[in-house]
C-alpha positions as CSV (number, residue, x, y, z in Angstrom):
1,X,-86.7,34.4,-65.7
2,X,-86.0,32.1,-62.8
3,X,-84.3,28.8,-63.4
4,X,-83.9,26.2,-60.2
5,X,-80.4,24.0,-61.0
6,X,-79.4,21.1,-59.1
7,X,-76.4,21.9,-56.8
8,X,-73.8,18.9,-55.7
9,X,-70.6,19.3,-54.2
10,X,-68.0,17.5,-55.7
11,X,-66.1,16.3,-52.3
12,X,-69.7,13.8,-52.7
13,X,-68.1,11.9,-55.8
14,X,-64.5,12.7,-56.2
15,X,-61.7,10.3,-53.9
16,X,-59.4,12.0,-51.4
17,X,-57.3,8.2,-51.7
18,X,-57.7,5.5,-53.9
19,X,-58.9,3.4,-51.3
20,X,-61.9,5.4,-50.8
21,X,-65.6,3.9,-51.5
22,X,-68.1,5.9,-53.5
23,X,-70.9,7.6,-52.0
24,X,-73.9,5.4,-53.2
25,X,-76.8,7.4,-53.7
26,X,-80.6,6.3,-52.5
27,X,-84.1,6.7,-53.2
28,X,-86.4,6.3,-49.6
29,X,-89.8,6.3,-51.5
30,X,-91.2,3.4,-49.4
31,X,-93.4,2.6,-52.8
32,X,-89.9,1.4,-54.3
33,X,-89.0,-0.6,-51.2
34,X,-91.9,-2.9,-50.7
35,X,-90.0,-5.5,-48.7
36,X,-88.1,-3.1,-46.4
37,X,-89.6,-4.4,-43.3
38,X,-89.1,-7.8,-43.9
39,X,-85.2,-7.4,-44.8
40,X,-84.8,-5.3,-41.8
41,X,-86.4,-7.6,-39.8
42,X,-84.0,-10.4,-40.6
43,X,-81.4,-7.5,-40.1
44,X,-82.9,-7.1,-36.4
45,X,-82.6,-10.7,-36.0
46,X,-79.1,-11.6,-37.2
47,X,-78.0,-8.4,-35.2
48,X,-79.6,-9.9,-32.3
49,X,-77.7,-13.2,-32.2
50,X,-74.1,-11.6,-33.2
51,X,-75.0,-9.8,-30.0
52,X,-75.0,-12.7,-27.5
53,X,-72.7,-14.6,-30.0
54,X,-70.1,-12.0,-28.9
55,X,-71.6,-11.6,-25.3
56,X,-68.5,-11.8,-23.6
57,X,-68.3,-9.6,-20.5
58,X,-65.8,-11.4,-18.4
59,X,-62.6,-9.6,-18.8
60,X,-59.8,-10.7,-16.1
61,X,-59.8,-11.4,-12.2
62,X,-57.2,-9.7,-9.8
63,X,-56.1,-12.2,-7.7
64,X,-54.4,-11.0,-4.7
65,X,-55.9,-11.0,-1.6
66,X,-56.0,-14.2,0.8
67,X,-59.8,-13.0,2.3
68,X,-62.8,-11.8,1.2
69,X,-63.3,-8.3,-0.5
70,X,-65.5,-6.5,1.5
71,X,-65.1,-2.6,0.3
72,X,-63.8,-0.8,-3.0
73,X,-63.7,2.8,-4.2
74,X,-63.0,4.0,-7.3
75,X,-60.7,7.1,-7.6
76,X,-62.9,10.0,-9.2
77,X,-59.6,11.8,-10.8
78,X,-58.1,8.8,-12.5
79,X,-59.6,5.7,-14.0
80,X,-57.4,3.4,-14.1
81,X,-57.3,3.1,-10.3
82,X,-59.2,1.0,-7.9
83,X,-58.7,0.3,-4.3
84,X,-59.8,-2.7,-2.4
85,X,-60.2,-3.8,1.0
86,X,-60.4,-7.4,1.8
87,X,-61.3,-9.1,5.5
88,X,-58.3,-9.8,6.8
89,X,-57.5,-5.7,7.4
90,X,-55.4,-5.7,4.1
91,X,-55.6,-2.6,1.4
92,X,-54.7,-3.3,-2.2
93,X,-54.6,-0.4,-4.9
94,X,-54.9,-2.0,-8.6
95,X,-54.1,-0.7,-11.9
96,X,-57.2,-2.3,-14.1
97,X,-55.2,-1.2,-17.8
98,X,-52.1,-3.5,-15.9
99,X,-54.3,-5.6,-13.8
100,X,-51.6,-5.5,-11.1
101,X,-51.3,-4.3,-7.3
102,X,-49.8,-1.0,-8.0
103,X,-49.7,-0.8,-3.7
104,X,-50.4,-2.4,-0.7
105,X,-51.0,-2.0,2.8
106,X,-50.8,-5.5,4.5
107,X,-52.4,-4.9,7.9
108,X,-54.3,-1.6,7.6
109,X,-56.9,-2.6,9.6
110,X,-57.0,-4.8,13.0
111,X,-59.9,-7.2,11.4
112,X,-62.0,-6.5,8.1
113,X,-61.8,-3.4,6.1
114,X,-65.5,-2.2,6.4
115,X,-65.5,1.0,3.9
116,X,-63.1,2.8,2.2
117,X,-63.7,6.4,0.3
118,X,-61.4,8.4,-1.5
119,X,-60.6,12.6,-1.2
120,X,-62.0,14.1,-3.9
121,X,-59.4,16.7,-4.4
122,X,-56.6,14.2,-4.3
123,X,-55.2,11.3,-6.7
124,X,-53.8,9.6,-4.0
125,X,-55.4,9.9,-0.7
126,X,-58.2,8.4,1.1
127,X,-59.7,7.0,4.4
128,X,-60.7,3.6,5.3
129,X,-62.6,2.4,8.4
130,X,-62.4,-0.8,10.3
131,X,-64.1,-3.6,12.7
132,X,-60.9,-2.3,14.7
133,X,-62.4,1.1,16.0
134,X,-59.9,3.3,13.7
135,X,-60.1,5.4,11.1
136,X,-57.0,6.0,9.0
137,X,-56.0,8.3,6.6
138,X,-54.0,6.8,3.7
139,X,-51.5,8.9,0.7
140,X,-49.9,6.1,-1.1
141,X,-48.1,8.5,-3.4
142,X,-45.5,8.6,-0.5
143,X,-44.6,5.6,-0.6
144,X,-45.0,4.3,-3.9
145,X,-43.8,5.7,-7.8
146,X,-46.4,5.1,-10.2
147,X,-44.0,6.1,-13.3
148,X,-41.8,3.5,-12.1
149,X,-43.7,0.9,-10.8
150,X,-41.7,0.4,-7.9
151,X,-43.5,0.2,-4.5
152,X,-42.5,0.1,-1.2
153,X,-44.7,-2.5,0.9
154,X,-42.9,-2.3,4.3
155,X,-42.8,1.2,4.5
156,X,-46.5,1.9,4.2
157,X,-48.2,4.0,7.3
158,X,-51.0,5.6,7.9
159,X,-50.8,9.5,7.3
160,X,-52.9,10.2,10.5
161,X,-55.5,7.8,12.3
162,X,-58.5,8.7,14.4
163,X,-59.7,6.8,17.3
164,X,-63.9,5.8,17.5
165,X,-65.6,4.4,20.3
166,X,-67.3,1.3,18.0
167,X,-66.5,-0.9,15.3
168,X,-67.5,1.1,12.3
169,X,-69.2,-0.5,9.1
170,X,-68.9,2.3,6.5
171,X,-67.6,5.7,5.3
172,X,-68.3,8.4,2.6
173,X,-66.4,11.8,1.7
174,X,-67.9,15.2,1.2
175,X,-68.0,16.2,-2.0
176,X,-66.0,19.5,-2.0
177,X,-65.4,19.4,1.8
178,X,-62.8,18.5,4.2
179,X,-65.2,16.4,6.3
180,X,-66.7,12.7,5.8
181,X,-69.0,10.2,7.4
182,X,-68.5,7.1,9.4
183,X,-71.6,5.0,10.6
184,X,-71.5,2.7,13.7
185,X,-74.2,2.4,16.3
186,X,-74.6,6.4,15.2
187,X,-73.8,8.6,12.2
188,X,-70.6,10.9,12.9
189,X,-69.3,13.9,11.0
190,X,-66.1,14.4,10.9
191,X,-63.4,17.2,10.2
192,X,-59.9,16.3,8.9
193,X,-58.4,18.4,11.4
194,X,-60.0,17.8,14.4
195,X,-59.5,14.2,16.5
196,X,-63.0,13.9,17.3
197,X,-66.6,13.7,15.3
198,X,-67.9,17.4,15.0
199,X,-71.7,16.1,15.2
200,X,-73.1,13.0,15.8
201,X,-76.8,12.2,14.0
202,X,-78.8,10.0,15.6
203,X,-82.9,8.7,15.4
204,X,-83.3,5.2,16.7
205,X,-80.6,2.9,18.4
206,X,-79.5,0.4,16.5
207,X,-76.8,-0.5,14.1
208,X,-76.1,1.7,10.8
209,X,-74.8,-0.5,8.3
210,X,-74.2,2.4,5.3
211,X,-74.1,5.8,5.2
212,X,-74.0,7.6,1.8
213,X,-73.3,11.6,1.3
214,X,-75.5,13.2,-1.9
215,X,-72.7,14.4,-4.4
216,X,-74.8,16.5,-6.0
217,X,-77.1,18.0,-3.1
218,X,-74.0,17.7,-0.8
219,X,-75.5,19.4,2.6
220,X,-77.7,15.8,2.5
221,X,-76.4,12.5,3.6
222,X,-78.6,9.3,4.0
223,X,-78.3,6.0,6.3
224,X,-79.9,2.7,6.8
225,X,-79.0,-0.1,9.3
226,X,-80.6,-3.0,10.4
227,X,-83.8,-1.7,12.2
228,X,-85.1,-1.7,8.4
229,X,-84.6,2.2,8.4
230,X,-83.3,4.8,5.9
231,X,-82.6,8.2,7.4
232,X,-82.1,11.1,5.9
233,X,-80.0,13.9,7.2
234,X,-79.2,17.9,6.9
235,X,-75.9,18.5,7.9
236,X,-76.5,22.4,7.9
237,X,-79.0,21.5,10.9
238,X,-77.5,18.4,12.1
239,X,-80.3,17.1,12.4
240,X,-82.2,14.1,10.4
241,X,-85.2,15.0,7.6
242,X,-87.2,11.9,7.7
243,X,-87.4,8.3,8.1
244,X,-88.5,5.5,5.4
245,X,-88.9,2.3,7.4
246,X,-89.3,-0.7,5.0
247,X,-90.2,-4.6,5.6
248,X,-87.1,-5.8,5.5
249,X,-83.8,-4.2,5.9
250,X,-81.3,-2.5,3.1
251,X,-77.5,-3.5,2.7
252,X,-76.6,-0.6,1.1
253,X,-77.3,2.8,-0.8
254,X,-76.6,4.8,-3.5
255,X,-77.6,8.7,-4.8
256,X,-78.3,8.9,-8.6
257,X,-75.4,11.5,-10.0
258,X,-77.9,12.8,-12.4
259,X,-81.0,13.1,-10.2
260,X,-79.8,14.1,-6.9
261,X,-83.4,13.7,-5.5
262,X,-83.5,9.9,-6.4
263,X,-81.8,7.3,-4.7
264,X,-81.3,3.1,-4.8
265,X,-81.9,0.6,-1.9
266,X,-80.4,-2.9,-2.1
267,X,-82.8,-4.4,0.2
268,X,-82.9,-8.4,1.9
269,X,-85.8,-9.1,0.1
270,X,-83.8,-9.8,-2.8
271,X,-85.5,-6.4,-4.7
272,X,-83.5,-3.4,-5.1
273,X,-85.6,-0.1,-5.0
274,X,-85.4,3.2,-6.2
275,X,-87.1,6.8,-4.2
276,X,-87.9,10.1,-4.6
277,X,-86.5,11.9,-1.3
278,X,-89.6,14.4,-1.6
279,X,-92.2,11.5,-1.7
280,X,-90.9,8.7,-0.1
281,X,-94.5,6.5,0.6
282,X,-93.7,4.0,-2.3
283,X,-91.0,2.8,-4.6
284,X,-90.5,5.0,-7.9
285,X,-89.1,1.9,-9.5
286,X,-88.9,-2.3,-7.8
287,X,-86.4,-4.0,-9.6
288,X,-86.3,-8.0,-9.4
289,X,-84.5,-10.9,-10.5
290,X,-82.3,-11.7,-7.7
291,X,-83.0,-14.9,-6.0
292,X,-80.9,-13.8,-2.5
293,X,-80.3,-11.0,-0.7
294,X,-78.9,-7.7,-2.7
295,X,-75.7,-6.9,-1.0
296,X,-74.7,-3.3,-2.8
297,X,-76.4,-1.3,-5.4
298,X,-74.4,1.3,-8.0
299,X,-75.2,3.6,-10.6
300,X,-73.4,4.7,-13.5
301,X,-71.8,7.6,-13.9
302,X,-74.9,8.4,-16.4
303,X,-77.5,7.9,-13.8
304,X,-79.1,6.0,-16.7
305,X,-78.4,2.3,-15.0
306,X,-77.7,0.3,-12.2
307,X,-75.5,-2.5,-11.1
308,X,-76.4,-4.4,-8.3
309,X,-74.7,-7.4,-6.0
310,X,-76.5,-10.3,-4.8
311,X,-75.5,-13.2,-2.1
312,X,-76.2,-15.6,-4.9
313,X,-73.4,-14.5,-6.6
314,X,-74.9,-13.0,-9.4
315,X,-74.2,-9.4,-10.7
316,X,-77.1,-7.7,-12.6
317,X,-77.4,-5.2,-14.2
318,X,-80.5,-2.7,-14.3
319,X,-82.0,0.5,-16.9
320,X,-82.8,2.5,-14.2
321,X,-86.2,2.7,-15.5
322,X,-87.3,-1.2,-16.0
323,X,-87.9,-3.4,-13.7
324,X,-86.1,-6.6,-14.8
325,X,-82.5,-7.1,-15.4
326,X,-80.8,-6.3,-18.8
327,X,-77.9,-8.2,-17.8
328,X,-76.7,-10.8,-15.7
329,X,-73.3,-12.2,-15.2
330,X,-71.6,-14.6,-12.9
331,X,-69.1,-17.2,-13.3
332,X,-67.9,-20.9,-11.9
333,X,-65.9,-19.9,-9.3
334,X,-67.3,-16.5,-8.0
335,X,-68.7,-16.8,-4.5
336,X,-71.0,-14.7,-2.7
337,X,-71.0,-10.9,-4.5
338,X,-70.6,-8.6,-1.4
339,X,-69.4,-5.0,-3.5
340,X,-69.8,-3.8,-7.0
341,X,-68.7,-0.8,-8.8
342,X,-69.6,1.2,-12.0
343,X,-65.9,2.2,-13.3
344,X,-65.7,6.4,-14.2
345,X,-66.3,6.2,-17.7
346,X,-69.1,4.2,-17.1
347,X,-67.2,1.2,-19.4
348,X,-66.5,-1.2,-16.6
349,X,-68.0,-2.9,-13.6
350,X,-66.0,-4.1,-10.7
351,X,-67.0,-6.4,-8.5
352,X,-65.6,-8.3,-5.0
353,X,-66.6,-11.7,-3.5
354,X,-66.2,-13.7,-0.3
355,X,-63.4,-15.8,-2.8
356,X,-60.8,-12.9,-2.9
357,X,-60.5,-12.0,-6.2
358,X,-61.4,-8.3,-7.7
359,X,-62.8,-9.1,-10.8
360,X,-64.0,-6.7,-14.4
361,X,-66.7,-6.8,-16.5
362,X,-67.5,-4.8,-19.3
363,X,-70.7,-2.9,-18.7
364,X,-72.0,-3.8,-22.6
365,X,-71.2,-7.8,-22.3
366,X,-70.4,-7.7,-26.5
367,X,-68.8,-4.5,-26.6
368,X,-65.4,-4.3,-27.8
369,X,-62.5,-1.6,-26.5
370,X,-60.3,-0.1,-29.2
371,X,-60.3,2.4,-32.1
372,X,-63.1,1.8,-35.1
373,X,-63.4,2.6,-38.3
374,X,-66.0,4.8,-39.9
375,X,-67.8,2.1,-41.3
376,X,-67.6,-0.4,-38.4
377,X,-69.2,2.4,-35.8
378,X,-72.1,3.3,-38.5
379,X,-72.5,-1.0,-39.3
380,X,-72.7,-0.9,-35.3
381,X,-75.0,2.0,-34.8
382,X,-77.1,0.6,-37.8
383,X,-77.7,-2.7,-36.3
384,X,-78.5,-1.1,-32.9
385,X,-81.2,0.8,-34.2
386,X,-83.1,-2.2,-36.1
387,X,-82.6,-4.5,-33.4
388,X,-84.5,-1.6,-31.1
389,X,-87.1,-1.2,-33.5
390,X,-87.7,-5.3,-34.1
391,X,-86.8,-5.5,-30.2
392,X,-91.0,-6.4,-29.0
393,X,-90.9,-9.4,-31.9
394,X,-91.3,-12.5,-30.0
395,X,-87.9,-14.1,-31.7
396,X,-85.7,-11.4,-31.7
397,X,-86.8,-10.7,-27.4
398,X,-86.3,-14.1,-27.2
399,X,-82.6,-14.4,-28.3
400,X,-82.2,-11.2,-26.7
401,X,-83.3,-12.5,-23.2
402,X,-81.4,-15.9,-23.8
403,X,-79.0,-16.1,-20.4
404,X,-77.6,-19.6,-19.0
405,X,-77.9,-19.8,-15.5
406,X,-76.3,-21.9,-13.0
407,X,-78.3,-24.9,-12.0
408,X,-79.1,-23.9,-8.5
409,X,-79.9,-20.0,-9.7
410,X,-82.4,-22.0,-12.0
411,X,-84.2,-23.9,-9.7
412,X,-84.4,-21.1,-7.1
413,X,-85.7,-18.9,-9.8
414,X,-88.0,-21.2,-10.6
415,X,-89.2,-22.1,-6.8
416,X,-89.2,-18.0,-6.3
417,X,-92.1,-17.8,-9.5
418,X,-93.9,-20.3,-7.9
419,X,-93.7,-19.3,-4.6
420,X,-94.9,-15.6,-6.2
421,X,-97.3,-16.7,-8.2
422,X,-99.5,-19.2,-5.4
423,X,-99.0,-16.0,-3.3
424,X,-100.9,-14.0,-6.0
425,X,-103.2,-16.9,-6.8
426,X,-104.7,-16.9,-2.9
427,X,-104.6,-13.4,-2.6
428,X,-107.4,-13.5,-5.6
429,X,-109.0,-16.2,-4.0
430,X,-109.4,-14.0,-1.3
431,X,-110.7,-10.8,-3.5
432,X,-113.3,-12.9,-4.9
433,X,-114.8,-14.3,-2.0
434,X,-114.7,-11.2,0.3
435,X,-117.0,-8.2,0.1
436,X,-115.6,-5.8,-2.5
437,X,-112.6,-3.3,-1.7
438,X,-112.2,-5.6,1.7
439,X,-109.1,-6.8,0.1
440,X,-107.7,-4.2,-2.2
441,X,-105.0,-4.7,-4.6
442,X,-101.7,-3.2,-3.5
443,X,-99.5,-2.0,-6.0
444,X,-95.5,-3.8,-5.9
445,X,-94.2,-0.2,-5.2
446,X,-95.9,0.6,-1.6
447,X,-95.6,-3.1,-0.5
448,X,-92.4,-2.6,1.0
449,X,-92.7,0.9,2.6
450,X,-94.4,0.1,6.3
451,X,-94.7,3.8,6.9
452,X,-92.6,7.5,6.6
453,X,-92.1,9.8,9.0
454,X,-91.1,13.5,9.5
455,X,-88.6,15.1,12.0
């Protein structure tokens, strides 16, 4: 005869320490919980305003340099480092966990710092470019001890400096190569050990404001400058692949880690757009918000989000796949957002403005840094998942959207929406008093894109 027992393991009910809490056992037979919705609701709710309750992403500004910060990298081999580059040719490396100058270069750079990039298989070294025709190689492990905290200002030098014929407005390092890229009136590749560009990559004559290098895809490297193009480029042919050329002109660029096909323009129009190098006649994403110009464009680590730098000194931040931001910070006395940077562990955002200071913001405004218990990460994970599932209920969206703005972001938000929707308004005008498919409807994502071309 066959008899079916009931099996528990005692580790379920017996205390390893006093202070232990029993497990509480449930029954999920909806039937027996006929108000479960409407408790988890006000769950949802109360979840959503201890969210922007403790919405506090400002952590701390670095203040330090006497100019503007034009250029950071972040160091891919430790996390706790930043370097800086400000306008008045001055190079700062910070420790964010100290929030202190850990080193310092005081005239780098004959005029502003225009890009800097780290060596990926070093700590300590990278290269920075300048309005001043030179780029320089930098190890400030010689001259500084970390463990100590002692530095050495007067002592710091250049490893090695190369000599350009133009004023150069960016740079980005090979991913597992000794060369790197530098962008003037032309992009140039260049080898560590040789004094002059191996290859110069040219397709049109004007001036290159960024040039990014695919870290994943590394043989491709793209370029846009103010002729409202974005090149891309093989550097196995030295030669470019296409040409995206766009109604207005993009500020700066940036490969998605996770999809090495996809990559983010910050573009003038105050939209930042996202493409798909193998079909590059519209947009695969248009993300708005911004009432100025979009100065730089990031993604995290994750590939999952973007952080993006306007000139009215907002930071936003973007799900890579929505259109609108999730997140938007700014504060009294930050000017005009020229740089900002997802941190390594994709924690952090760094930003610089025309002011001088390097500031950090936590990437999750109500997140909070430090060990948890048990119960407080399940409590947190708990209340993330009802406020998701509540999240298209008009009052829980709406304290979730809630953001202040400053006055003057306000009004030109406001102007913008009218602006937008009079635009739309005539264009419909237009539709209905026209013979059909005279005046078709064009979708957001081609608008910008005037027209691609193939080398």
């Amino acid at each position: 005869m066959k008899i079916k027992t009931i099996s528990r393991s005692s580790a379920d009910y017996v205390r390893e320490r006093v202070t232990d809490i029993q497990k509480v056992q449930r029954n999920f037979d909806p039937l027996l919980h006929p108000q479960e919705k409407a408790r988890e609701y006000t769950r949802a709710l109360r979840a959503a305003k201890l969210e922007r309750m403790f919405a506090k992403p400002f952590i701390c500004a670095l203040d330090g340099h006497v100019d503007g910060i034009y250029s950071i990298a972040k160091n891919p081999l430790k996390l706790d480092h930043v370097l800086s580059g400000s306008g008045d040719g001055e190079l700062r490396l910070w420790s964010l966990s100290n929030q202190k100058t850990l080193a310092r270069a005081e005239n780098a750079h004959d005029g502003m710092v225009a890009g800097i990039t780290y060596v990926p298989s070093t700590q300590n070294k990278f290269i920075s470019v300048g309005a001043d025709k030179f780029v320089k190689v930098w190890d400030f492990s010689l001259y500084s001890d970390f463990n100590t905290g002692k530095n050495v200002f007067s002592a710091m030098e250049p490893v090695t400096h190369y000599t350009g014929k133009e004023a150069f407005n960016g740079i980005d390092h090979h991913r597992n190569r000794d060369l790197f890229a530098t962008c003037s009136s032309v992009v140039s590749i260049w080898d560590v050990n040789r004094s002059e560009p191996i290859s110069n990559l040219v397709w049109g004559a004007d001036t290159i404001r960024t040039v990014k290098l695919n870290q994943s895809e590394v043989n491709v490297l793209a370029s846009s400058g103010t002729d409202r193009n974005i090149i891309l480029y093989d550097l196995r042919t030295s030669s470019p692949i296409s040409k995206l050329v766009m109604s207005m002109s993009s500020n700066a660029i940036s490969w998605n880690p996770t999809e090495p096909f996809v990559f983010a323009a910050a573009s003038e129009d105050h939209n930042c757009y996202t493409f798909d190098m193998r079909k590059m006649d519209h947009a695969t994403n248009v993300m708005k918000d911004h009432v100025s110009a979009v100065m730089d464009v990031d993604y995290s680590p994750t590939g999952l989000e973007l952080v993006t730098a306007s000139y009215d000194r907002t930071i936003r931040l973007f799900d890579a796949k929505r259109g609108h931001s999730r997140d938007v910070y700014h504060t009294k006395r930050m000017q005009r957002v020229f740089v900002a940077k997802y941190t390594m562990d994709n924690k952090f955002v760094v930003s610089g403005s025309d002011d001088g200071n390097l500031r950090v913001w936590r990437s999750e405004a109500s997140q909070r840094v430090g060990a948890k218990s048990s119960r407080q990460v399940a409590s947190l994970n708990y209340m993330s998942t009802v406020k998701d599932k509540f999240t298209h209920m008009p009052e829980v969206r709406r304290v979730l959207k809630q953001r202040n703005l400053p006055k003057d972001i306000s009004k030109a938000k406001r102007t913008k929406t009218a602006m937008l929707e009079a635009r739309k308004t005539k264009e419909e005008n237009k539709r209905k008093h026209s013979k059909p498919g005279s005046v078709p409807h064009v979708s957001e994502r081609v608008k910008p894109v005037v027209g691609v071309t193939f080398k």
